[in-house]
C-alpha positions as CSV (number, residue, x, y, z in Angstrom):
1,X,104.7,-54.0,21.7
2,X,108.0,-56.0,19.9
3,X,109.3,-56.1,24.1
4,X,109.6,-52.3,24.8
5,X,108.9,-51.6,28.1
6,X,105.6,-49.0,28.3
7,X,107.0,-45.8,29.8
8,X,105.6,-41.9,29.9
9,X,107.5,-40.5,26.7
10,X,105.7,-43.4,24.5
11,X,102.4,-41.9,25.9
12,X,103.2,-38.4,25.9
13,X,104.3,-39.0,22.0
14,X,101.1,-39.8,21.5
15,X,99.7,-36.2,21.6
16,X,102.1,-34.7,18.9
17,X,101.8,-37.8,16.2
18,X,100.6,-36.4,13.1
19,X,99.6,-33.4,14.8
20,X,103.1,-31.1,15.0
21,X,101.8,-28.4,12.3
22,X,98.6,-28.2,14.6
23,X,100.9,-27.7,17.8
24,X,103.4,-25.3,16.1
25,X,101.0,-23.2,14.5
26,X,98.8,-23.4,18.0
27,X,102.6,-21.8,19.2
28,X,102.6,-19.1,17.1
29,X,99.4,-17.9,18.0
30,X,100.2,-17.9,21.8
31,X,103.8,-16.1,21.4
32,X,102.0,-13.6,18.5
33,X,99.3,-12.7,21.8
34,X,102.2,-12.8,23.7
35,X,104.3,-10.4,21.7
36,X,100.5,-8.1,21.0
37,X,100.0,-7.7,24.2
38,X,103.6,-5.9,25.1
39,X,103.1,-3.9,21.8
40,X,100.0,-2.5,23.8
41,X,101.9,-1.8,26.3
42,X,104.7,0.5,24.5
43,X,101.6,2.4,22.5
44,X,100.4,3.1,25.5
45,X,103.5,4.7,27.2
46,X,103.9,6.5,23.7
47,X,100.4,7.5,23.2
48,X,100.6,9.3,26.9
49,X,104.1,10.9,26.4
50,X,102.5,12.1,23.3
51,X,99.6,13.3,24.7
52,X,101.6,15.2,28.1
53,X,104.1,17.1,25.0
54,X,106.8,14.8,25.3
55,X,108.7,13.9,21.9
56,X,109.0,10.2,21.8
57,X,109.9,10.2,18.4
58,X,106.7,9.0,16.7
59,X,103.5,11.4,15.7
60,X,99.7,10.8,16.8
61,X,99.7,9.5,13.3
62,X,102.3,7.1,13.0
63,X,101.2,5.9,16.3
64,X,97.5,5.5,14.9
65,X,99.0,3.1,12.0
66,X,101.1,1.1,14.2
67,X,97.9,0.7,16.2
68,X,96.2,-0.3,13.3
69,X,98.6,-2.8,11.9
70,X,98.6,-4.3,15.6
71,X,94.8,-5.1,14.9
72,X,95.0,-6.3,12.1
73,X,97.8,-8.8,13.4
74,X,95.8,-9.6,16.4
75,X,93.2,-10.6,14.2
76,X,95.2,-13.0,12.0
77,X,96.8,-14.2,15.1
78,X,93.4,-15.3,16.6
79,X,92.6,-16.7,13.5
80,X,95.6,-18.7,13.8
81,X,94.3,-20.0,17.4
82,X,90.9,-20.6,15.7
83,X,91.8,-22.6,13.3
84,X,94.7,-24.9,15.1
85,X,94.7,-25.0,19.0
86,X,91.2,-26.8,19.5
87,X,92.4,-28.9,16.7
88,X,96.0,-30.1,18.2
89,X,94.2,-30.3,21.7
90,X,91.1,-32.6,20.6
91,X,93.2,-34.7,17.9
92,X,96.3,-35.2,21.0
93,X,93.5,-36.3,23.3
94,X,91.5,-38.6,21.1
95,X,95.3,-40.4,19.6
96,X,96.1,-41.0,23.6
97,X,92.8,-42.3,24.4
98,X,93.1,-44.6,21.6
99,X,96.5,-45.8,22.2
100,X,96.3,-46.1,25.4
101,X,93.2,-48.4,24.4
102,X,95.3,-50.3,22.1
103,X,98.0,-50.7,24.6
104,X,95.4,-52.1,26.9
105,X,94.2,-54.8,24.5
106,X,97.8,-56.1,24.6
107,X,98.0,-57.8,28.7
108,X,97.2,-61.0,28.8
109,X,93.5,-62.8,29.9
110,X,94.6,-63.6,32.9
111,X,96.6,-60.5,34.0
112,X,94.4,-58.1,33.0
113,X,91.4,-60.5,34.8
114,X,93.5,-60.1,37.9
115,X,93.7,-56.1,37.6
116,X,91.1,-53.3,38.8
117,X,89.1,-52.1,35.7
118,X,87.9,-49.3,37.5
119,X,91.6,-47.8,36.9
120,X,91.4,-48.0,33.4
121,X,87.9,-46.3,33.3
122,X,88.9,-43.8,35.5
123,X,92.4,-42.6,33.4
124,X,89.8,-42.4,30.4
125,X,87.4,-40.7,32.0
126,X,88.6,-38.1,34.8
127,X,91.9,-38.1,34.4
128,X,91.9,-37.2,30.4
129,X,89.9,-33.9,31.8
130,X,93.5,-33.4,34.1
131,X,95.4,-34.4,31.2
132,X,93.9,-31.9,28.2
133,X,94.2,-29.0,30.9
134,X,97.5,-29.5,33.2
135,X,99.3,-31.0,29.7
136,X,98.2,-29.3,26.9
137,X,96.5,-26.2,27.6
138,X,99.1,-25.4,30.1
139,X,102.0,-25.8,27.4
140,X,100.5,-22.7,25.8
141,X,99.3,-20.7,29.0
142,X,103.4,-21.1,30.1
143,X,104.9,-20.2,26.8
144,X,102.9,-16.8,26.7
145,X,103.6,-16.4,30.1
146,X,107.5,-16.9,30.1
147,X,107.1,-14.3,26.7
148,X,105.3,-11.8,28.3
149,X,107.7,-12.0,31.6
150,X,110.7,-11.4,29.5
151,X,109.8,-9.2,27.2
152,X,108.1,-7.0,30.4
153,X,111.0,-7.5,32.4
154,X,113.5,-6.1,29.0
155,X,110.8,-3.3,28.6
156,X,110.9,-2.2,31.8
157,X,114.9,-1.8,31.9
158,X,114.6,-0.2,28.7
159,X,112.7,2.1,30.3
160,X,114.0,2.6,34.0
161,X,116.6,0.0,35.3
162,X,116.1,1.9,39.0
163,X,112.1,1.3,39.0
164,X,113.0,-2.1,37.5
165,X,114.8,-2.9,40.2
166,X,112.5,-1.6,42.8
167,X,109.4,-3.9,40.6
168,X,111.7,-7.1,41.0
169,X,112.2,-6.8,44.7
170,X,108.0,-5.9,45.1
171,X,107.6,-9.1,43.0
172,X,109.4,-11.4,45.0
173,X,106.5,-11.4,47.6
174,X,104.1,-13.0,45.0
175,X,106.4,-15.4,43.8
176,X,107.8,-16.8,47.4
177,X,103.6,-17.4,47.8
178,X,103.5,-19.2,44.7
179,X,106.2,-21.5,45.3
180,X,105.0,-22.1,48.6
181,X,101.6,-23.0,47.5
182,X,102.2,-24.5,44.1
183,X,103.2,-28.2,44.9
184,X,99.7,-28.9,47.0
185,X,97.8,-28.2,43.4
186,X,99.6,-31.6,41.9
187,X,99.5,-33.4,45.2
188,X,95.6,-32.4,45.3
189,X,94.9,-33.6,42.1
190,X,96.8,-37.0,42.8
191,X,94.5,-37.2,45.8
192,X,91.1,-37.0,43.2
193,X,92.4,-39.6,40.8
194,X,92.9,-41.9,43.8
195,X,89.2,-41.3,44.8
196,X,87.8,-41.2,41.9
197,X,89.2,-44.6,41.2
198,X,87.5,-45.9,44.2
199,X,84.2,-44.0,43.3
200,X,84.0,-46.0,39.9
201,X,84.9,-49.2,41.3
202,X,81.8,-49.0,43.7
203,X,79.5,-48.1,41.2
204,X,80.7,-51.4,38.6
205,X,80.6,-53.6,42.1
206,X,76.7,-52.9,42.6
207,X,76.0,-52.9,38.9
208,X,77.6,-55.7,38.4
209,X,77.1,-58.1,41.6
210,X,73.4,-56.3,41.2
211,X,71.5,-59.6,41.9
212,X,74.0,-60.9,44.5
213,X,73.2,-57.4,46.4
214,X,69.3,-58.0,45.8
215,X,69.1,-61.6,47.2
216,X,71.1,-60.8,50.0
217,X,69.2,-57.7,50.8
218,X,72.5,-55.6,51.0
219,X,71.0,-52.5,49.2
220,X,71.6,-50.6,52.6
221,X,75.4,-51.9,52.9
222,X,75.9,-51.0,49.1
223,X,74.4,-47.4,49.7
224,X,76.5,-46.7,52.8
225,X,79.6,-47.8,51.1
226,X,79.0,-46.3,48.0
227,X,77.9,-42.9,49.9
228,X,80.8,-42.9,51.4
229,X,82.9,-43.2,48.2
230,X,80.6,-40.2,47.3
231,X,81.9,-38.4,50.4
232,X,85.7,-39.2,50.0
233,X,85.4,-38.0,46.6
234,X,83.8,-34.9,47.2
235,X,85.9,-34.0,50.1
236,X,88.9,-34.3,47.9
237,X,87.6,-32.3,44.9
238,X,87.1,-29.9,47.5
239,X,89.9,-29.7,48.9
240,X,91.6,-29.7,45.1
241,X,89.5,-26.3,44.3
242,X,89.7,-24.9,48.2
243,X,93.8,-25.2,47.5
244,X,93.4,-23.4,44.0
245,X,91.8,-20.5,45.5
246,X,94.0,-20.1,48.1
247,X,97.0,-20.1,45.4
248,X,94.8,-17.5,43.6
249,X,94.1,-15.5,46.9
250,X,97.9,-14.9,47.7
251,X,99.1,-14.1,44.6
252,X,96.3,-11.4,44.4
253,X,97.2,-9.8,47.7
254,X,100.8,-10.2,46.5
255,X,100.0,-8.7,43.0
256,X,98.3,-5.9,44.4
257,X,100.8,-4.7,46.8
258,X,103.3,-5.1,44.3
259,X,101.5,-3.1,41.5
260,X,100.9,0.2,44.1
261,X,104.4,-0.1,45.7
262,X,105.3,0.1,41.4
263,X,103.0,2.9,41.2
264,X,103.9,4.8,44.0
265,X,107.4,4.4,43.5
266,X,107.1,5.2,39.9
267,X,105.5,8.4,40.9
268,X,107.8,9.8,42.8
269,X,110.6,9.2,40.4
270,X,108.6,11.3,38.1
271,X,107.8,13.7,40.4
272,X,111.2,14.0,41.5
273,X,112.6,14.4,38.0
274,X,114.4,11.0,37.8
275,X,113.9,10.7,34.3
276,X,110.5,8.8,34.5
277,X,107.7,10.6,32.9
278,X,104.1,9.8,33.3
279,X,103.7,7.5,30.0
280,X,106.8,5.4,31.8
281,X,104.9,5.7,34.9
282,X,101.8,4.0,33.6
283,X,103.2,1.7,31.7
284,X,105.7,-0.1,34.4
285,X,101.9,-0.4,36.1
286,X,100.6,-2.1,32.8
287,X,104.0,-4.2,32.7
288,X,103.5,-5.6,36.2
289,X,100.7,-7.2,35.1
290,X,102.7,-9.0,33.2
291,X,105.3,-9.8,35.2
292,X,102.8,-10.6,38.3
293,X,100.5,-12.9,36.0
294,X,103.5,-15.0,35.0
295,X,104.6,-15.6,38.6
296,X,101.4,-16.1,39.9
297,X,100.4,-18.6,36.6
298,X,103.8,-20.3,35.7
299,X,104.2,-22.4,39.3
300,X,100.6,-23.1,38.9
301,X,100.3,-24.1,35.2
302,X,103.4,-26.5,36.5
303,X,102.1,-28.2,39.5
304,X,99.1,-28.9,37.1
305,X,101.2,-30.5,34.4
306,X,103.2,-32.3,37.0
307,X,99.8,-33.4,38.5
308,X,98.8,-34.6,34.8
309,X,102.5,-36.3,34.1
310,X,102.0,-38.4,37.3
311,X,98.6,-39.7,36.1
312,X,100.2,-40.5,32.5
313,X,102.6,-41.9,34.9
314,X,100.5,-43.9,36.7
315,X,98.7,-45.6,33.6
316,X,101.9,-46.4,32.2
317,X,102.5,-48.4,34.8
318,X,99.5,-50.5,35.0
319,X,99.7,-50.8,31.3
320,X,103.2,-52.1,31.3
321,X,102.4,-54.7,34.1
322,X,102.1,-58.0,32.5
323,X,101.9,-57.6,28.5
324,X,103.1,-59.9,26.5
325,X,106.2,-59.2,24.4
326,X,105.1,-60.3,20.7
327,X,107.6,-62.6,18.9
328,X,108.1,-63.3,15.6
329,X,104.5,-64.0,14.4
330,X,105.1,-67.4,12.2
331,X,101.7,-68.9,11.7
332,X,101.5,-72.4,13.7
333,X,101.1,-75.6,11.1
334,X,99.5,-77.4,14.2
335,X,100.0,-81.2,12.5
336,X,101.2,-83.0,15.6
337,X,99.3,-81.1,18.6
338,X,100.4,-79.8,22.4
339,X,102.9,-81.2,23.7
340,X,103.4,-80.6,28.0
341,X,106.7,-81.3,29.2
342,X,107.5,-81.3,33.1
343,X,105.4,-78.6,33.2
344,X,104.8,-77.2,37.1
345,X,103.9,-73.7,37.7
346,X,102.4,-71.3,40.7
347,X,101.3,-68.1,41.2
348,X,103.6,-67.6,44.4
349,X,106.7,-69.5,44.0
350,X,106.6,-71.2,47.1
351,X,102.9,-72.5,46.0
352,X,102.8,-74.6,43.0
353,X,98.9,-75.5,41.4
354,X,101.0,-77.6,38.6
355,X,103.3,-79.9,39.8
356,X,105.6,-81.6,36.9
357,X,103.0,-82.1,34.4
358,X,104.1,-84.0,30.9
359,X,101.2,-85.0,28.4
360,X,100.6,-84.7,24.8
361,X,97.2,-83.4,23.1
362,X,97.4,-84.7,19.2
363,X,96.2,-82.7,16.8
364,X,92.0,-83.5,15.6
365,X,90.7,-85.4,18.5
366,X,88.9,-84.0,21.9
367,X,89.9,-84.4,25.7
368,X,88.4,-83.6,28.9
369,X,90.3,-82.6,32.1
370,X,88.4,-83.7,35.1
371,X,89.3,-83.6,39.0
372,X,88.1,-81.4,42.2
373,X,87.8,-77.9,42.3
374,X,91.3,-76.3,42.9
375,X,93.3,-79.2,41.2
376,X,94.4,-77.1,38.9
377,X,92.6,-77.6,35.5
378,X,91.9,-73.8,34.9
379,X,95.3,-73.0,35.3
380,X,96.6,-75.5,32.7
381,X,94.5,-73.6,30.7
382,X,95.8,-70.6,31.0
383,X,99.1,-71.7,30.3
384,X,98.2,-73.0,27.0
385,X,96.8,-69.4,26.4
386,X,100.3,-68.0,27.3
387,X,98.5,-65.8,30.2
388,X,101.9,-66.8,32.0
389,X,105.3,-67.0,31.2
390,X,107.5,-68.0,34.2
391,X,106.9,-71.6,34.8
392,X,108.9,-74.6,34.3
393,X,109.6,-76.6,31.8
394,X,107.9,-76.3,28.5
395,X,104.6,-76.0,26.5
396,X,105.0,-77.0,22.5
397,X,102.8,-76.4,19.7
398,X,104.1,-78.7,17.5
399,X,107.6,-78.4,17.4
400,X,107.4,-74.1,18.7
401,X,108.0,-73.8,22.5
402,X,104.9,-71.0,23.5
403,X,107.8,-68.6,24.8
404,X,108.6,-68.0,21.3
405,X,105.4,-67.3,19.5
406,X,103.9,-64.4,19.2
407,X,100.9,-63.5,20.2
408,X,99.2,-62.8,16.9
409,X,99.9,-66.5,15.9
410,X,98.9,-68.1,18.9
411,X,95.3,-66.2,19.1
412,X,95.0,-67.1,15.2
413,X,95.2,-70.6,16.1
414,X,92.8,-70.8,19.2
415,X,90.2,-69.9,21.0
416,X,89.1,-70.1,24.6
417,X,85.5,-70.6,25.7
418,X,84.4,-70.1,29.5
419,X,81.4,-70.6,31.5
420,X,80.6,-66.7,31.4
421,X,80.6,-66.0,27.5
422,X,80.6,-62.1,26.8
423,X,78.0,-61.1,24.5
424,X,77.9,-57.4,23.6
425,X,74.9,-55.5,23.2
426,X,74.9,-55.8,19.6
427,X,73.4,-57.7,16.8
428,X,73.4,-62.1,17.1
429,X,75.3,-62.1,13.4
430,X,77.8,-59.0,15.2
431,X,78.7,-60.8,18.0
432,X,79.1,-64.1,15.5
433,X,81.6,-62.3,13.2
434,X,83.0,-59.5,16.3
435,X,82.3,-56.8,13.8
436,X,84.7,-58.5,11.2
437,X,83.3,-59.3,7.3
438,X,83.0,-62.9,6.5
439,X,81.6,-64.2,3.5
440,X,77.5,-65.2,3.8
441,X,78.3,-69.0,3.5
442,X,81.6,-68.9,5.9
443,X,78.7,-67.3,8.4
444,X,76.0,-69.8,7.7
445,X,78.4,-72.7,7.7
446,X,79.2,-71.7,11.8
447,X,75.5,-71.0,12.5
448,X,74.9,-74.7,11.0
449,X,78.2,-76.3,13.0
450,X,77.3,-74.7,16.5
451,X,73.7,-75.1,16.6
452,X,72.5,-71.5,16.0
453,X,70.5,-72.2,12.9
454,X,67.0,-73.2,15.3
455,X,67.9,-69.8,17.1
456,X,68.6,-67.4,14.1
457,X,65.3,-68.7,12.4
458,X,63.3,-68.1,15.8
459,X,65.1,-64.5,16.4
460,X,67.0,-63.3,13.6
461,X,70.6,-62.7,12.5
462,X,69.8,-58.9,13.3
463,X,68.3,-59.7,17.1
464,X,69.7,-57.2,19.4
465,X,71.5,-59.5,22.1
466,X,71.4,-56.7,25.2
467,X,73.7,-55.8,27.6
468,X,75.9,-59.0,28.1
469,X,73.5,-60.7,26.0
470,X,70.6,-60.2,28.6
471,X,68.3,-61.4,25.7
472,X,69.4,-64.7,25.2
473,X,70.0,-67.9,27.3
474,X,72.8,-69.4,28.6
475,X,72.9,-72.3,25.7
476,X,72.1,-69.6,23.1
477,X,75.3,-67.1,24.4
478,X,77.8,-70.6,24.1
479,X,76.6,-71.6,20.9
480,X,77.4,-67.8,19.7
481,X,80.9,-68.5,21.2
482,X,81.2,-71.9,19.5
483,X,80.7,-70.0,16.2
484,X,82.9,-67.2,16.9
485,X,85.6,-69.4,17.1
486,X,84.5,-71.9,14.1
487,X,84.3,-68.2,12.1
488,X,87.7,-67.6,13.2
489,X,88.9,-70.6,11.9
490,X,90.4,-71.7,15.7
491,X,91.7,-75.1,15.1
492,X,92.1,-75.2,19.1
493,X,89.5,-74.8,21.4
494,X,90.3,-74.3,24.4
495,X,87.1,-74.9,26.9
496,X,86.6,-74.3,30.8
497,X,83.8,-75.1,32.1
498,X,81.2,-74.3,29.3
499,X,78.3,-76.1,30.4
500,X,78.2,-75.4,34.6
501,X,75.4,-73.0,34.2
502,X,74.0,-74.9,31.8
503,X,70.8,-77.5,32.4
504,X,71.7,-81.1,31.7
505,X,69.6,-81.3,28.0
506,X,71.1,-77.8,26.9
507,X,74.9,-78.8,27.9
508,X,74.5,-82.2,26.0
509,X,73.1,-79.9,23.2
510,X,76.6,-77.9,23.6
511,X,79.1,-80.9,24.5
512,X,77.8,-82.7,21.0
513,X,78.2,-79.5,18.9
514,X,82.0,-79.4,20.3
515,X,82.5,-82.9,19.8
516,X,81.1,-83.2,16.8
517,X,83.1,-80.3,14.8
518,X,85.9,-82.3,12.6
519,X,89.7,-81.3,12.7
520,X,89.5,-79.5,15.5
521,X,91.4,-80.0,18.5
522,X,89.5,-79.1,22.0
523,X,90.7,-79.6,25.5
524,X,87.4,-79.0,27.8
525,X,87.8,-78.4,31.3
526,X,84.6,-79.7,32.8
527,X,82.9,-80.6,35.9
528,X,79.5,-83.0,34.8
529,X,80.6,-86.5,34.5
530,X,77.9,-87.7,32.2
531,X,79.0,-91.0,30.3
532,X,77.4,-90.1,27.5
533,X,79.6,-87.1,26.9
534,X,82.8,-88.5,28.4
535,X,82.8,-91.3,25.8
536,X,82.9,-89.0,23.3
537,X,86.4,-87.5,24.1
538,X,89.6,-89.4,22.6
539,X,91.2,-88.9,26.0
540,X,90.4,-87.7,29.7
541,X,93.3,-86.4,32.0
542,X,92.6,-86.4,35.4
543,X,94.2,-84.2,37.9
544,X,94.8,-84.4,41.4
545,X,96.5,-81.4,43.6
546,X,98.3,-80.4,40.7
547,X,99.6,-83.5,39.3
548,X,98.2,-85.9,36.6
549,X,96.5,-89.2,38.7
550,X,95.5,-90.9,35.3
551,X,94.7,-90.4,32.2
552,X,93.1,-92.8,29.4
553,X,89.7,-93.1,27.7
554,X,86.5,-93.3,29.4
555,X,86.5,-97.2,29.6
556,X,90.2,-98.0,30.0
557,X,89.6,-95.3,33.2
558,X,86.6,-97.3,34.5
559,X,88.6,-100.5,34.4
560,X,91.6,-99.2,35.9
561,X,89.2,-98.2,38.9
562,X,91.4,-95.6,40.4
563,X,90.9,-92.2,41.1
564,X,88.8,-91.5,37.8
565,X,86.2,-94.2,39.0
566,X,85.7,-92.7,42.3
567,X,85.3,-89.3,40.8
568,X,82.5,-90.8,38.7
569,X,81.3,-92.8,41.3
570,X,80.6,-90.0,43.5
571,X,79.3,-87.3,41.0
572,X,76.6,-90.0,40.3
């Protein structure tokens, strides 16, 4: 995003690109109804006057054309609307979604890990439905309505500035009750997104914590909690449509008591021989409908596009929360390695996991990073993803400090493996090659180098994995990751704990196809101290509370008989 902040105009710019002819001939339509529907109005004073001997200065016949040039405009106006509004509002809709999409693809592992996904779902989902009616369809519905309002409001003085005057004051009433109602609408609608949120989050939490909720017999605890989402939910929608109908109900009473005081006042003027005749009569009753509509629609139409602002709002703000800004994208030679220099780091300041960390990774060879659970080892591999920016000191790849590469370059030249490798419900070769086109022998050279070969000839490049790879195993789903990343030409693999799920004959199967791919540099984060495996590496950094205890090769460790050696010791 080249470090601009995300804010509510870049989203909202999203529904007019390459789509301002759709929107502006959509326009045209609405102020051509607009404008067709006052015509109506002044035929119909005319055609009465007409009718009751007054001369209005047009014939029956001259009438009768003007009515039927009005149709025939009507027509070419709705053809207009046709053939542009559903277009501007589906092609807006579906450039937003995908941008926002894109946007989202941009935070960082680690930040977006940290973040509800349920609020992402739930902007794409519910909130688009607020969105396509309280932003776009709205723009229209208040155009025509501000048209219509003026141009009644300019017919009516035409006609009578003294029953004008007397319609204004009888239209107050329904515009005082739809002021006074119109804010709850947005705040209503806020109040849905919020619950709605919460709704989807309890579904993914039983769907996808399913077996923890089975062997802990919680199925009562998960239906209580999520009927209560239900209930929350419900009660809110409620509430939403219970407040649109009682905006609706006040501005009918208004409207109708405006309309008759029109009417009645309208025919007594006539009656009186004010100079209001019986077309004008009818018409300033047509006309209020005009004027009413807009007062009753306008403060509604805008409470529902404020309603939809504040949830473009609202995703703008979780997208904007920790994305990296891209820097200039020069690729990364990667002839030296990873230099770490007084590196210490913490999620709360006052809390450091890394505590003045220097080391150097060279370029081609392999090393482990052992210690206890909560040392820290995860973390130093998040930093080397540049998940986080603000520690201290400094991170190189070769002679580039992290800070100043861009994202693009970095991702080109690494990879991270974990312990829970995503497969999606797709094809073995798809989620080898993540939908990209490769050459057959690029593809069969990282089926060879990861071990897949035994597993495509048993299966099939075209075996559907399932739903997070539900049809494969746990050795099969890492060796797929392995060749992503061999595909993708990483010449860093980054690796946390690839093998914990994995029994000991299948992880050696795993460790050897790591340590046995040439050129590549891998850090593993890992937890089974075999010596088999750990002789392998070049190096092995050990870490304790944040800070490096030793670090050396398997042997040189053994010797030393420090903290390495009682690690080893213990995990035998």
């Amino acid at each position: 995003m080249k470090g601009k902040k995300i804010n509510i105009r870049l989203l909202k710019r999203r529904f007019y690109k390459n789509n301002k002819l759709c929107f502006v001939m959509a326009m045209i339509e609405t102020l051509l109804s607009a404008f067709g529907a006052l015509v109506v109005s002044w035929l119909l004073q005319q055609l009465v006057d007409v009718v009751g001997g007054y001369n209005t200065g047009f014939s029956l016949k001259e009438l009768s054309m003007i009515s039927l040039a009005l149709l025939v405009g009507t027509g070419v106006a709705g053809v207009i609307g046709y053939r542009f509004r559903p277009k501007f509002i589906v092609r807006g809709i579906s450039q937003y979604k995908e941008y926002v999409f894109s946007l989202l693809t941009q935070k960082s592992i680690a930040a977006f890990s940290a973040e509800n996904p349920s609020t992402y779902i739930s902007a794409l989902t519910n909130d688009i439905q607020v969105i396509e009616q309280g932003y776009l369809k709205n723009a229209f519905a208040i155009a025509e309505s501000v048209l219509m309002f003026s141009g009644a409001i300019a017919l009516m003085i035409f006609y009578s500035p003294l029953l004008t005057l007397i319609a204004v004051g009888l239209s107050l009433l329904p515009l005082i009750a739809s002021v006074l109602t119109g804010d709850k609408v947005a705040e209503a609608e806020k109040q849905i997104s919020d619950h709605n949120e919460k709704y989807t989050l309890s579904i993914k939490d039983v769907l996808s914590g399913f077996s923890v909720v089975k062997s802990f017999k919680a199925e009562a605890e998960m239906i209580r909690i999520f009927g209560e989402n239900v209930q929350k939910l419900s009660m809110a929608q409620c509430r939403g449509q219970k407040m649109r109908i009682l905006v609706a109900l006040f501005g009918n009473i208004s409207g109708i008591i405006a309309q008759l005081g029109v009417f009645l006042a309208g025919a007594y003027l006539a009656l009186s021989g004010k100079s209001v005749t019986a077309g004008t009569t009818v018409v300033f009753v047509q006309l209020m409908n005009f004027v009413l509509g807009p007062i009753a629609t306008i403060p509604t139409c805008l409470a529902e596009r404020k309603a939809a602002r504040a949830l473009i709002e609202k995703l703008a703000n979780a997208l904007d929360q920790s994305v990296r800004e891209d820097k200039e994208n020069t690729p990364i030679d990667f002839k030296k390695g990873i230099k770490i220099e007084n590196l210490s780091f913490g999620y709360e300041k006052e809390n450091l996991i890394l505590k003045n960390i220097s080391y150097e990774f060279e370029s081609g060879k392999k090393y482990a990073v052992v210690g206890a659970s909560g040392s820290g080892k995860s973390t130093l591999l998040n930093l080397l993803m540049a998940s986080y920016s603000d520690y201290d000191g400094e991170i190189f790849y070769d002679d580039m400090e992290i800070r100043s590469i861009g994202s693009g370059a970095l991702y080109d030249a690494q990879s991270m493996i974990q312990q829970n490798v995503f497969v999606f419900n797709a094809t073995i070769r798809e989620n080898i090659t993540m939908f990209k086109p490769f050459s057959e022998d690029k593809i069969d050279e990282a089926i060879r180098l990861s071990g897949l070969s035994d597993v495509i000839s048993e299966k099939g490049e075209n075996y559907l994995c399932g739903e997070n790879g539900s049809g494969l195993s746990g050795g099969e789903k890492q060796r797929i990751s392995i060749a992503r990343s061999l595909l993708k030409n990483s010449r860093i693999l980054l690796i946390d704990e690839a093998t914990a799920a994995l029994d000991k004959e299948t992880a050696w199967q795993v460790t050897s196809a790591i340590m046995n791919l040439d050129g590549i540099t891998a850090i593993v984060v890992t937890h089974a101290l075999e010596e088999a495996a750990l002789r392998k590496y070049d190096g092995i950094l050990t870490i304790r509370n944040g800070s490096i205890a030793e670090a050396g090769t398997f042997d040189a460790l053994m010797e030393k008989k420090g903290y390495f050696y009682s690690l080893y010791t213990v995990s035998q």
